[in-house]
C-alpha positions as CSV (number, residue, x, y, z in Angstrom):
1,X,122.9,82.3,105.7
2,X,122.1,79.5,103.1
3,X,123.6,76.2,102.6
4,X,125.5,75.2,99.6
5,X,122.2,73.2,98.7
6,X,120.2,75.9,99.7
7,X,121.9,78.3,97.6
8,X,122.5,75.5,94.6
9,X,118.8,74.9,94.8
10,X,117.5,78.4,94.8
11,X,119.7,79.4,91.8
12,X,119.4,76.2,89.9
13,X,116.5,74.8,87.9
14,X,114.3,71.6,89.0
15,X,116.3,69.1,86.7
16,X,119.8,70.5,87.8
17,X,118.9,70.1,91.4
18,X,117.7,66.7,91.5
19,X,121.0,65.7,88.7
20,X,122.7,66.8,92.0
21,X,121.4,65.4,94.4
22,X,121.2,62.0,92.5
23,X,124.9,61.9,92.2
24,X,126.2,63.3,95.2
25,X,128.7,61.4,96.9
26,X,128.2,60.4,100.7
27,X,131.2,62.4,102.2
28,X,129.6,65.4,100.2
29,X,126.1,64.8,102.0
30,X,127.9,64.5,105.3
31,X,129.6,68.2,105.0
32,X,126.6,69.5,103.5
33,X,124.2,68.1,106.4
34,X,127.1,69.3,108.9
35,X,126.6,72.9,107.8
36,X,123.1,72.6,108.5
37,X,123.6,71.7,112.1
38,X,123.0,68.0,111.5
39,X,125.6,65.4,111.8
40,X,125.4,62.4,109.9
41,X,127.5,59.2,110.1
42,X,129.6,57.3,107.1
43,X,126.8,54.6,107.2
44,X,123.6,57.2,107.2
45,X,125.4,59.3,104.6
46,X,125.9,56.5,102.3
47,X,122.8,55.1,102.9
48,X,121.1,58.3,102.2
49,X,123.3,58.8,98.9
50,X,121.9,54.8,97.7
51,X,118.6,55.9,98.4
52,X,118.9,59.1,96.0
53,X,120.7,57.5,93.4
54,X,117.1,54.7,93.5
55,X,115.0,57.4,93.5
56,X,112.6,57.3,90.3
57,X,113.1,60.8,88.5
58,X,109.3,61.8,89.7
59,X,109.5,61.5,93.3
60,X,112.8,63.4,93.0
61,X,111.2,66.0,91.3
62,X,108.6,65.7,93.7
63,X,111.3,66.3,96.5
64,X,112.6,69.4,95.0
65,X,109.4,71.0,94.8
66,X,108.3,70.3,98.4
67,X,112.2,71.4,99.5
68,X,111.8,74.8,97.3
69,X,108.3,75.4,98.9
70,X,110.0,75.0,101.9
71,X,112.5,77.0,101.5
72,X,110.4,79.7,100.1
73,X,107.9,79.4,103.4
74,X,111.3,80.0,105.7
75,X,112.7,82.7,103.7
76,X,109.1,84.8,104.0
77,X,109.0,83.4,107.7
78,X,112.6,85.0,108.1
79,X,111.5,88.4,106.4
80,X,108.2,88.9,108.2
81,X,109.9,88.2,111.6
82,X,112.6,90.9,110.2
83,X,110.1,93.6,109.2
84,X,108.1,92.9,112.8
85,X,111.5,93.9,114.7
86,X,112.1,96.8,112.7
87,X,108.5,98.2,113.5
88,X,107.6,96.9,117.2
89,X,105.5,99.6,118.1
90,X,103.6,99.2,115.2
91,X,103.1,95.6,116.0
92,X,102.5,96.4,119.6
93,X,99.3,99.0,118.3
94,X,98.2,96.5,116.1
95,X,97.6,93.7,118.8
96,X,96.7,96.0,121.5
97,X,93.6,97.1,118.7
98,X,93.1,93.3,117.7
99,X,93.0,92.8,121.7
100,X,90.2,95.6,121.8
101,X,88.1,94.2,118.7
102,X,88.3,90.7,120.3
103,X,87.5,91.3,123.7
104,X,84.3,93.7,122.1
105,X,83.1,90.5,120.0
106,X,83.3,88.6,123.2
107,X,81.3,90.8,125.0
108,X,78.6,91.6,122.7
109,X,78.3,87.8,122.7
110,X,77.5,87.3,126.1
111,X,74.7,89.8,126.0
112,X,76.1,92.5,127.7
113,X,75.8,96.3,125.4
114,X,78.1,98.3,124.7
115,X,78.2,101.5,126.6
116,X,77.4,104.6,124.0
117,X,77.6,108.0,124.4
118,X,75.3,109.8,126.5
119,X,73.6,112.2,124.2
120,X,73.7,116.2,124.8
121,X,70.8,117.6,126.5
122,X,69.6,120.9,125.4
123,X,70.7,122.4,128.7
124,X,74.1,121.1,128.2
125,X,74.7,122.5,124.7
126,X,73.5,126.2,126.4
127,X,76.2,125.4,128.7
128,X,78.5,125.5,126.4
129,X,79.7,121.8,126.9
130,X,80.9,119.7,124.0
131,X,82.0,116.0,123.7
């Protein structure tokens, strides 16, 4: 679930945004921070709303930007942790075959061959036997 920021940031445009957050009110960033699991005082809330109102235009911009890309970064974080629930025992395989390659590297490295098949001897093929 987003925050009222999140959601005002993700549907809003750069300049919006950091209009904002420029003039938000302290009691506004203490409710807002509050949703996000972080509790703020009066004094840090107003201190924090001094320091965004004396913010030059580019570092807020600048803010934005990094606090979009992070957003973006959890959101994909979110969905990739999603879609690896969904398919476990695809995810499972997958490492269990990663496991294999990386543990075949290793060996090969330390000198030691890789077993191959033995090939079929002429007597074995009259035999009838197949790999």
């Amino acid at each position: 679930m987003l925050s009222p920021c999140a959601h005002a940031c993700a549907c809003a445009t750069p300049q919006i945004v950091s209009d904002m957050m420029r003039n938000m009110n302290p009691e506004t960033l203490a409710s807002m921070s509050a949703a996000t699991g972080v509790k703020l005082s009066a004094a840090d809330a107003e201190q924090m709303a001094a320091t965004m109102r004396n913010m030059k235009p580019e570092h807020m911009a600048k803010l934005v930007a990094v606090g979009s890309a992070i957003q973006g970064l959890v959101l994909r974080v979110r969905a990739a942790r999603a879609w690896a629930q969904r398919n476990s025992l695809l995810v499972a395989a997958l490492l269990v075959l990663l496991l294999a390659l990386l543990l075949r590297r290793w060996m090969t490295r330390r000198g030691a061959s890789v077993p191959a098949a033995a090939p079929l001897l002429d007597e074995d093929v009259a035999r009838g036997a197949t790999w």
